[in-house]
N, C-alpha and C positions, 0 to 999 in steps of 0.2 A: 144236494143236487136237485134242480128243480127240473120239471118233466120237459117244459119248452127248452132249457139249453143253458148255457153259462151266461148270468147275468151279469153286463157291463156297464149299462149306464140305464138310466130310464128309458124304454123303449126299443132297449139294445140287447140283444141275447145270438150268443153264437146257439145254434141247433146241437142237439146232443152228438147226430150224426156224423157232423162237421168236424169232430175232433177225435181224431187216432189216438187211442192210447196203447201202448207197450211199455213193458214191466224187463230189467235186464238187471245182471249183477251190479249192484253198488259198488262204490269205490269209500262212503262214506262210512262213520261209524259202523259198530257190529260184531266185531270179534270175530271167531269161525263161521258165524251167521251171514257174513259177507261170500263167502265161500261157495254157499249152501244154495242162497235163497233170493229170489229175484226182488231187491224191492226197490231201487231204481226206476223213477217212473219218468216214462217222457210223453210229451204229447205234442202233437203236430196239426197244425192247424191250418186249413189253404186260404189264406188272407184272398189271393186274386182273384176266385172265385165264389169266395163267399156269399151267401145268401143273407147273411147278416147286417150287413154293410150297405147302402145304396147311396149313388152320387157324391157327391164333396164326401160326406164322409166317408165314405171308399178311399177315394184320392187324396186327403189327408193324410189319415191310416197307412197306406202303403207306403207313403213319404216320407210317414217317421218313422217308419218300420223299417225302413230302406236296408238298413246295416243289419238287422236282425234275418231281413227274409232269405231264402235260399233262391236260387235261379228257377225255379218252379214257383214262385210263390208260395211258399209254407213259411209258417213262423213256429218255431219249436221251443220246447220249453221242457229243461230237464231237473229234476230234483229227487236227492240222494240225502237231505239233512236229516230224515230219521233213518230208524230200527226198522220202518210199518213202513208198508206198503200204504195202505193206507191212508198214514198224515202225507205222504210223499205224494200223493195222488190230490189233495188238499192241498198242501204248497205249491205244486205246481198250477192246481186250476183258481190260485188267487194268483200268483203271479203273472199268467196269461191273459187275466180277466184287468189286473191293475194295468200290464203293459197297453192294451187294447183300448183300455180307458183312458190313458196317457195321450196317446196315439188320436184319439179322439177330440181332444181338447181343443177349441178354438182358442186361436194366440189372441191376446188385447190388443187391439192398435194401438201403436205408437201415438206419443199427443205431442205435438211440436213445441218444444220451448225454446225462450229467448233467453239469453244470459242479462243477467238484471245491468243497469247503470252501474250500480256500484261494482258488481265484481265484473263488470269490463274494467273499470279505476283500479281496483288492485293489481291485474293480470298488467296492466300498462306500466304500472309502478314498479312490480316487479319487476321488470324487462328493462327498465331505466335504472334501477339499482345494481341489477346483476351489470351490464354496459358498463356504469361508473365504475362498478371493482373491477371489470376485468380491462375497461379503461387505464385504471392503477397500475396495472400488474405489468405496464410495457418499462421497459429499461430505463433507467436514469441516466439523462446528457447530464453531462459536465460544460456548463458554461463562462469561459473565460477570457 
């Protein structure tokens, strides 16, 4: 855990501040220790108002986030894969830190192509193949 905040991309770190965390009973592994002991970790993060985030990438981010955020803007992230509180605390803040990163990513342009000469020639042939069979396929007169 670095002192500035959860590192995302170069340049990119949420504030330590910015991120809620609560600890609650597991559902995962554990035996009676599930019972017991909090190690469920969740952590809540306010994308909309983040300090983290500025301009386009703000408005990226929220846009692929869209399905994950709550009606508040918060992006939540829970994890119960271990025993420890701990590594649970760890799984969730790379999984936050990868979604964020995701989320960030500028799409490639698309580059326009043309379909070559020759596979317009197949795609036509095709089309004139299939035609003559099912040309075939109509009833036979009886000429007499």
């Amino acid at each position: 855990m670095a002192e500035h905040g959860l590192r995302i991309a170069p340049g990119v770190a949420i504030p330590e501040h910015e991120i809620v965390e609560t600890a609650s009973r597991s559902r995962g592994p554990g035996g009676q220790n599930v019972n017991k002991v909090e190690t469920r970790v969740t952590l809540r993060w306010d994308a909309l108002r983040s300090r983290a985030l500025h301009g386009d990438a703000r408005a990226r981010a929220l846009h692929a986030l869209a399905g994950r955020l709550t009606r508040a803007g918060e992006l939540i992230v829970r994890s119960d894969r271990s025993r420890s509180r701990e590594r649970n605390r760890e799984f969730a803040r790379e999984r936050l830190a990868s979604l964020v990163a995701a989320a960030l990513e500028r799409p490639r342009p698309r580059v326009k192509t043309k379909p070559t000469r020759s596979s317009k020639e197949r795609r036509l042939q095709a089309k004139r193949s299939r035609a003559d069979r099912k040309r075939g396929r109509g009833s036979v007169r009886d000429e007499r």
